[in-house]
C-alpha positions as CSV (number, residue, x, y, z in Angstrom):
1,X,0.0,0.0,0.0
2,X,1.5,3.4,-0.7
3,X,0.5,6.7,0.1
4,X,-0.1,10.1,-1.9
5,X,0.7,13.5,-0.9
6,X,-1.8,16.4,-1.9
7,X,0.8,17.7,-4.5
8,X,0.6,14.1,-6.6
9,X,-3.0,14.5,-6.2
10,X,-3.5,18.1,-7.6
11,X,-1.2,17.0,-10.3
12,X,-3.4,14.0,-10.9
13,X,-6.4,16.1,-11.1
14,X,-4.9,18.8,-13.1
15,X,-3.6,16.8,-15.6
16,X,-7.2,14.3,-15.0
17,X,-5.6,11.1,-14.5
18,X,-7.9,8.2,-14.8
19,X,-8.2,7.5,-10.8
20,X,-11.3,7.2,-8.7
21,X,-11.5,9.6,-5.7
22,X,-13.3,8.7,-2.5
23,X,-13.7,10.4,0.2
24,X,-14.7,8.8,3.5
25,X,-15.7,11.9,5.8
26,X,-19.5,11.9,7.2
27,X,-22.3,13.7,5.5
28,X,-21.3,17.0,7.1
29,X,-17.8,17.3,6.4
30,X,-18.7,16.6,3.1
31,X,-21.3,19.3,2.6
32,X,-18.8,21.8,4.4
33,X,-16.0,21.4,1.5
34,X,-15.2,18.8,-0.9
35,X,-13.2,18.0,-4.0
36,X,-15.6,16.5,-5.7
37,X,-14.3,12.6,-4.5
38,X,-17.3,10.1,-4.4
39,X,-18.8,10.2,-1.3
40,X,-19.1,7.1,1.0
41,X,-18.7,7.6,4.7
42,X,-16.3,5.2,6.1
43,X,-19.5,3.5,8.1
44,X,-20.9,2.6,4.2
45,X,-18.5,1.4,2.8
46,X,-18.3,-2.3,3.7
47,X,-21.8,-1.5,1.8
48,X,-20.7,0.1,-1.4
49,X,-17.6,-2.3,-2.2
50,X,-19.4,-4.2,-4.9
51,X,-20.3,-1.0,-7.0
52,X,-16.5,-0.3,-7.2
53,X,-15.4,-3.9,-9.1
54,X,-14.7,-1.5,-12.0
55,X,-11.8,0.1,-10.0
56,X,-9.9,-3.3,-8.8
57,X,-6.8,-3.2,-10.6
58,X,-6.7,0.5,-11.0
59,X,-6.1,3.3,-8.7
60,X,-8.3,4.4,-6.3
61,X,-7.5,7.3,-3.8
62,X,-9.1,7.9,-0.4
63,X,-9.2,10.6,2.1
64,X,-11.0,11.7,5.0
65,X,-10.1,15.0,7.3
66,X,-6.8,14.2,8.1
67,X,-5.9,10.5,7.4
68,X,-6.9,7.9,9.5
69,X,-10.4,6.9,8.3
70,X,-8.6,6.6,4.9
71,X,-5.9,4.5,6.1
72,X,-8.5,2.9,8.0
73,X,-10.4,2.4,3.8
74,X,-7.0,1.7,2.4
75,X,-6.7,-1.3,4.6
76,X,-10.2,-2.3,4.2
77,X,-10.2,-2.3,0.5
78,X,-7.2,-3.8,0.1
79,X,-8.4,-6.6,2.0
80,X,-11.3,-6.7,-0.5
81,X,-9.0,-7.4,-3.3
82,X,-8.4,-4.0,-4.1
83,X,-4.5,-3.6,-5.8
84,X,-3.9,0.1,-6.2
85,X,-5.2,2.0,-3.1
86,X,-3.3,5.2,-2.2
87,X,-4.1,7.4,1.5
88,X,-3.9,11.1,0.8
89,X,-1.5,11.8,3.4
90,X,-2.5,14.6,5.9
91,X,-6.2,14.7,4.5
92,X,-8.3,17.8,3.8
93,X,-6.8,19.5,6.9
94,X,-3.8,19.9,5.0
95,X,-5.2,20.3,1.6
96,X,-7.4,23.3,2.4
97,X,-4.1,24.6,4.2
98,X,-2.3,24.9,0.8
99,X,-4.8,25.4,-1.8
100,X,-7.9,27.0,0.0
C-alpha cells in the first residue's frame, strides 16, 4: 500500500488522471467542502464495495479529514482485493491549508 501526498493528487487532477477519488468523511464534512471525491462515509463502505469492481486493478485514492479513516479504507479495500489503493496523506486538513 503506498501513500499520496496532496501535490501528486492536484497534479493528478490537473492533468485528470484516470483514478477514482473517495472520500470517506461523514455527510457533514462533506457538505462543508469537498473535491468533488465520491462520497461514501467510512461506516458505508463495507456496503458500497461491490459497485466499485470497475476500480480493482486500478487506482483508487481515499481521504478523509486528516488520514486515518482513509488508512483505516486503504486497509479495508485492500483486503477486499483491491490492488492500487493510495491514503492522501495529511487529509483535507492539510489540503485546504495549501490550496484553499
Amino acid at each position: 500500500m503506498t501513500d499520496i501526498t496532496i501535490e501528486e493528487l492536484k497534479q493528478k487532477m490537473d492533468n485528470q488522471d484516470d483514478f477514482l477519488l473517495i472520500d470517506v468523511r461523514e455527510d457533514w464534512e462533506y457538505q462543508d467542502f469537498n473535491i468533488n471525491g465520491k462520497h461514501i462515509p467510512l461506516g458505508s463502505l463495507q456496503g458500497a464495495v461491490d459497485d466499485l469492481d470497475d476500480w480493482m486493478n486500478k487506482e483508487v485514492v481515499v481521504h478523509c479529514k486528516s488520514g486515518g479513516r482513509s488508512a483505516a479504507a486503504q486497509e479495508y479495500l485492500t483486503r477486499q482485493g483491491f490492488t492500487n489503493v493510495r491514503n492522501l496523506l495529511g487529509g483535507m486538513l492539510a489540503w485546504q491549508a495549501k490550496y484553499s
